[in-house]
C-alpha atoms as one frame of an Amber mdcrd trajectory, in Angstrom:
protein
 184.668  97.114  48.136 181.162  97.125  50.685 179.351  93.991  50.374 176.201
  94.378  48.558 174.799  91.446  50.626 173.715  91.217  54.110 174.744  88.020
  56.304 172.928  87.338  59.223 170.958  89.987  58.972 173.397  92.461  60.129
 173.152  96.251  58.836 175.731  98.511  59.179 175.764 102.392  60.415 174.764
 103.419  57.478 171.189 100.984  57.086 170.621 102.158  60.807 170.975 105.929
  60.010 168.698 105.091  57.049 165.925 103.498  59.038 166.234 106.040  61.872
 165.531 109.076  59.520 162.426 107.256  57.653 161.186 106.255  61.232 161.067
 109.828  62.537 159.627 110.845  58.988 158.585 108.093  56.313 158.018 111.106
  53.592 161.763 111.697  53.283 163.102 111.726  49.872 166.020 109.713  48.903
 167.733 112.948  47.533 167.512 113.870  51.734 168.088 110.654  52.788 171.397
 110.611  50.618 172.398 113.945  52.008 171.976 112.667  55.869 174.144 110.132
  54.821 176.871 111.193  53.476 175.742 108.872  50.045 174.730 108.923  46.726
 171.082 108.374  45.705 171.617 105.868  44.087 173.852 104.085  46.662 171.014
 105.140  49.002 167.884 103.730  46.496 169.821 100.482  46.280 170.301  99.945
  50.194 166.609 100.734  50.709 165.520  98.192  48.021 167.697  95.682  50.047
 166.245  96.409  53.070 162.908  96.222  51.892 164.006  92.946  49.966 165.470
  91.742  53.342 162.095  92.473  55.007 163.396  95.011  57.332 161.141  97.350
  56.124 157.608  95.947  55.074 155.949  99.141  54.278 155.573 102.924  54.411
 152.526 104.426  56.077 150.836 107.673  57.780 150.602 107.317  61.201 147.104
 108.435  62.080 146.134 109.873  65.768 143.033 108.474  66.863 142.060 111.353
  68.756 141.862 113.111  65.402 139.516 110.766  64.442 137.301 111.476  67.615
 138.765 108.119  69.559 140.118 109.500  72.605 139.461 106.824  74.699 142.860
 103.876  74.476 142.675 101.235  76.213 144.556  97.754  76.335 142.340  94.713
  76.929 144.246  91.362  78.789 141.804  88.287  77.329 141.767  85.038  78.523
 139.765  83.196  76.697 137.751  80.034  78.468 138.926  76.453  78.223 138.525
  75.558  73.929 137.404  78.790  73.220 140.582  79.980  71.947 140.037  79.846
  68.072 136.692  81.822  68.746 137.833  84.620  70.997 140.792  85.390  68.473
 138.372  85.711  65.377 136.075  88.001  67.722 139.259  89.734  68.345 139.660
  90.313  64.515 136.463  91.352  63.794 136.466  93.958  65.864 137.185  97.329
  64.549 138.146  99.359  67.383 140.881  96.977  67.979 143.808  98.065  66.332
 146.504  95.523  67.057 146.235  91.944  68.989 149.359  89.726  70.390 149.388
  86.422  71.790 151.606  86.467  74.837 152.375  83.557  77.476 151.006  83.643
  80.580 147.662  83.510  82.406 146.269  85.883  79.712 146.275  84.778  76.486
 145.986  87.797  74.255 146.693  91.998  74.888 144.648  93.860  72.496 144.574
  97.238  72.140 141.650  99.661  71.367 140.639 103.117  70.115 136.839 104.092
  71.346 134.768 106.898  71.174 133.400 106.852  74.911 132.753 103.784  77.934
 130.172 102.961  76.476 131.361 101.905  73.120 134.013 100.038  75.584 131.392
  98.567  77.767 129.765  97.159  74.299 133.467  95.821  73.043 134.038  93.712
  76.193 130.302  92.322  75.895 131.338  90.500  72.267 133.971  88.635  74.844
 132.698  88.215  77.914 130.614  85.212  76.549 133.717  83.316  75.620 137.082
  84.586  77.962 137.709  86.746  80.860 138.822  90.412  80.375 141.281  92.815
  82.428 141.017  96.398  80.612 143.184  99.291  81.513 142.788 102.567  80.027
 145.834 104.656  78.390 146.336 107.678  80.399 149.671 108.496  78.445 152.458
 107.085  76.695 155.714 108.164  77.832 157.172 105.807  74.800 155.958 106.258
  71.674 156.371 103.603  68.823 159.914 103.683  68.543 162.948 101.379  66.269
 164.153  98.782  67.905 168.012  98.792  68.636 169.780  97.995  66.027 171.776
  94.679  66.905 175.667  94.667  66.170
């Protein structure tokens, strides 16, 4: 009999199949899913509630192109911000709309935030709420040879 369980986090085959196929399209019935599979739909509506259970998967969503939304302009900002300034420059950081995701990373910069804009000059008026408060490094997106992708799937 398969464990219902997972221990240590591990998924099997099966759970990696599963989260492959809602990756590449998150509208996927379970009826499909169950098909891909080689399972039942129920078999496959109970692993998905323990993955989402698990918090391997935290949500379903539309992935939007920014272009579409008349954003062509991506860029990733490096922002260091000045000596005890570091609480302030990461709540500018979330205010800001255009930004559309933030890490903190080690290293001589302390955030890499990345942007959708309209035009430079909607850039030039981003790095001016910072400049006050850290030092900025921006480099604009030409392409991205990698898209979002899964993560491998530890053994």
């Amino acid at each position: 009999m398969k464990r219902l369980r997972y221990e240590n986090g591990r998924l099997d085959a099966t759970d990696a199949a599963i989260l492959a196929a809602l990756v590449a399209d998150g509208r996927k019935t379970i009826a499909e899913l169950a098909k891909m599979v080689g399972l039942s739909a129920p078999s496959v509506s109970e692993r998905l509630r323990r993955l989402e259970d698990g918090d391997v998967i935290r949500g379903y969503q539309a992935v939007v192109d920014p272009e579409g939304l008349g954003l062509p302009l991506a860029v990733y900002i490096r922002i260091r911000p000045m000596p005890g300034e570091l609480r302030r420059v990461a709540g500018i950081v979330q205010s800001l709309d255009a930004i559309v995701e933030c890490d903190r990373v080690t290293g001589e910069d302390c955030f890499i935030a990345k942007a959708h804009l309209r035009n430079v000059a909607e850039l030039e008026a981003l790095i001016d709420e910072l400049i006050p408060y850290a030092i900025t490094n921006t480099s604009v997106i030409q392409s991205s040879p990698v898209k979002r992708r899964l993560p491998t799937i530890p053994d």
